[in-house]
C-alpha positions in Angstrom: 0.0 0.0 0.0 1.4 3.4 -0.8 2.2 6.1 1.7 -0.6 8.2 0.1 -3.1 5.5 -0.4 -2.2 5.2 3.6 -2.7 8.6 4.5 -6.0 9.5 2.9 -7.0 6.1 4.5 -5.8 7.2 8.0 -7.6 10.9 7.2 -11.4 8.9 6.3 -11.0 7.0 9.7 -10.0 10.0 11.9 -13.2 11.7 10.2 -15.8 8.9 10.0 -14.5 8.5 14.0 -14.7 12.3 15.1 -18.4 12.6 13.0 -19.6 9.3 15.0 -18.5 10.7 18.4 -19.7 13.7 18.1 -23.4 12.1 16.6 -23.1 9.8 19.5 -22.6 12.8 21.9 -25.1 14.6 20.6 -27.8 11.3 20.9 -26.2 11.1 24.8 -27.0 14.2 25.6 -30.7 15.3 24.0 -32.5 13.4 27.3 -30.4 15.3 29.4 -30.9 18.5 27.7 -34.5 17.9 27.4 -34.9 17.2 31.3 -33.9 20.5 31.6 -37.0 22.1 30.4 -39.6 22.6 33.3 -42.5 19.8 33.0 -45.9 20.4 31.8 -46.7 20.2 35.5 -44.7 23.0 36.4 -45.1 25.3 33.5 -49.3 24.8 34.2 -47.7 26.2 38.1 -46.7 28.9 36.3 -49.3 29.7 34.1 -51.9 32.2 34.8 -55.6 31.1 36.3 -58.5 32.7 35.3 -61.5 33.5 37.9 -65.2 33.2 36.8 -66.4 36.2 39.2 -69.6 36.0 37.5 -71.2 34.6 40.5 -69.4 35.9 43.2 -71.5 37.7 46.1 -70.8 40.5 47.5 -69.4 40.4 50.8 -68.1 36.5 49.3 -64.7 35.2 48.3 -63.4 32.6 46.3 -59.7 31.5 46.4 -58.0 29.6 43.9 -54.4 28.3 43.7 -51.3 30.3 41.4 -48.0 28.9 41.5 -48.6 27.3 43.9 -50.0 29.8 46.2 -53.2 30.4 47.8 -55.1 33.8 45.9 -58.3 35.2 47.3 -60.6 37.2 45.1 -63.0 39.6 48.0 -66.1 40.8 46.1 -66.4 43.7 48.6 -70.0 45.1 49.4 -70.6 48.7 49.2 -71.1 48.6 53.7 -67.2 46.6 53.7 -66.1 49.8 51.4 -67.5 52.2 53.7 -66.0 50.7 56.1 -62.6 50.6 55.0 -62.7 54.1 53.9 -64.2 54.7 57.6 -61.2 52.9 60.0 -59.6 54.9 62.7 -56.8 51.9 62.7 -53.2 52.8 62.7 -51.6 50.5 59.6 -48.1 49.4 59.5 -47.6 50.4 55.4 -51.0 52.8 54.8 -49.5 53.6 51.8 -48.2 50.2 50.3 -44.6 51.5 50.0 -42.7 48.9 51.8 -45.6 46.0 50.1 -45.6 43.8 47.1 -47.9 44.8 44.4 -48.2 46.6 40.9 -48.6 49.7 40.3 -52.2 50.3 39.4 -53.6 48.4 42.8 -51.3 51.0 44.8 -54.2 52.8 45.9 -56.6 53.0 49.3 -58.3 50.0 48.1 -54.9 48.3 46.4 -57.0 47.0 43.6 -58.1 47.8 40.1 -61.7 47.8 40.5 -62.8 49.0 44.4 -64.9 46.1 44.8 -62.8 43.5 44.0 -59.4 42.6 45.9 -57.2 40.0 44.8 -54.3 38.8 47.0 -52.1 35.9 47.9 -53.9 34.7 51.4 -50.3 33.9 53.3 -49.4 35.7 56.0 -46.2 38.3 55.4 -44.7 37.6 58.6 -44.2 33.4 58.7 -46.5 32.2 56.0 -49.5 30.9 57.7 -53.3 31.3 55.9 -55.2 34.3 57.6 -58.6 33.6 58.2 -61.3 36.1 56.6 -63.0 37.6 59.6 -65.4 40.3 58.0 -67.8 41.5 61.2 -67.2 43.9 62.8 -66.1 44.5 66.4 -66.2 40.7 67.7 -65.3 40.3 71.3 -62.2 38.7 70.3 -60.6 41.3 67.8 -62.1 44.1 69.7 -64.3 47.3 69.2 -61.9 48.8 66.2 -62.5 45.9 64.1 -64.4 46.6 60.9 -63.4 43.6 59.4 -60.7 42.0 57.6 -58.2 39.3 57.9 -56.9 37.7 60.9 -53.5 35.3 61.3 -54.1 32.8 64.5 -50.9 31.5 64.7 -48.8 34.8 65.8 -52.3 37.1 65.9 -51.4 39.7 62.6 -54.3 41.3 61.9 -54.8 43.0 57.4 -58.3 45.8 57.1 -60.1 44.9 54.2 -57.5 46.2 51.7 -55.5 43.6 53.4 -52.5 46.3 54.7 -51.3 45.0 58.0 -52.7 47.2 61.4 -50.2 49.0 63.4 -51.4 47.6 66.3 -48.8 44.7 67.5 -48.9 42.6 64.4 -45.9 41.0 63.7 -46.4 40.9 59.7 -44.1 43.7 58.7 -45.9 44.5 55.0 -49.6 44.1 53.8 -50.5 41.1 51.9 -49.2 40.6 48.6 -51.1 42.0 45.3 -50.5 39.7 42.7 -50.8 41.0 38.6 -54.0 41.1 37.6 -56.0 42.3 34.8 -60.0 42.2 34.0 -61.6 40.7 31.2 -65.1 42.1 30.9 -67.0 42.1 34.0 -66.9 38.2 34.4 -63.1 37.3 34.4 -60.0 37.9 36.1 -56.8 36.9 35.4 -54.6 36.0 38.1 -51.0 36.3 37.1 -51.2 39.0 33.5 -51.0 42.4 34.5 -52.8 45.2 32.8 -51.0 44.6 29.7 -51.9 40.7 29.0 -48.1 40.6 29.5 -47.5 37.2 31.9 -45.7 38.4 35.0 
């Protein structure tokens, strides 16, 4: 065999070997690339929830879960308005400067529409579920209560805009607003802002 015939041989295997390594690399690795890519589990986490408030009461909530989180919807009356704008209460954050939410629900009512409130029902300070305790002044909250939410486990106490009282709580900020957006009068998104834009 010639010394060129030998060469061009030697250059074909060194080819046909790199090409099959690297094709057999490439076949290795797709599974592990691909279980990279969150599941259709988690991405349906992720995804927005829509909320048929068609139905809802006023004075009623509904609460649905968003990534994983627990979201209340409050359908407040025109009497739990009045008496939200009406507190005396000293609040930690009155202002929602320290809190969590967008823009457009930083208002007295943190919400885009007055009557509804949407926010994630755990507790700023460790976590815990507040319970909805709308009546007003019972013996156990006392005679400034005009309803609101109320932690058991360390006692926080959120009005009806859900912004943490000034009055011992241990939460530090109010509840947190999560984006939002209305569709018509029926529907809202949980997790779109204004925009349609997924947050």
């Amino acid at each position: 065999m010639s010394e060129e015939a030998s060469a061009s041989r030697r250059h074909f295997l060194t080819v046909a070997t790199t090409v099959t390594g690297v094709v057999g690399l490439a076949l290795t690795a797709a599974p592990f690339i691909a279980s990279f890519r969150p599941s259709t589990r988690a991405r349906a986490l992720g995804a927005p929830v829509t909320v048929d408030i068609s139905k809802l009461d006023a004075g009623s909530m509904v609460r649905v879960v968003w990534r994983g989180q627990p979201v209340w919807v409050l359908h407040r009356s025109e009497d739990m308005l009045q008496r939200l704008a009406g507190q005396k209460s000293p609040l930690k954050d009155p202002d929602s400067a320290k809190s969590i939410q967008p823009e457009y629900a930083r208002n007295a009512t943190r919400s885009l529409r007055p009557e509804y409130l949407v926010v994630i029902g755990n507790c700023t300070h460790l976590g815990c579920a507040p319970l909805e305790r709308f009546e007003v002044a019972p013996a156990d909250l006392g005679p400034d209560w005009v309803g609101g939410f109320f932690c058991p486990c360390h006692g926080s106490k959120f009005d009806l805009a859900a912004r943490v009282k000034d009055d011992g709580s241990p939460a530090p900020t109010n509840l947190t607003v999560p984006p939002h957006r209305f569709v018509g009068n029926d529907l809202i998104i949980v997790g779109e802002d204004t925009t349609g834009a997924s947050a």
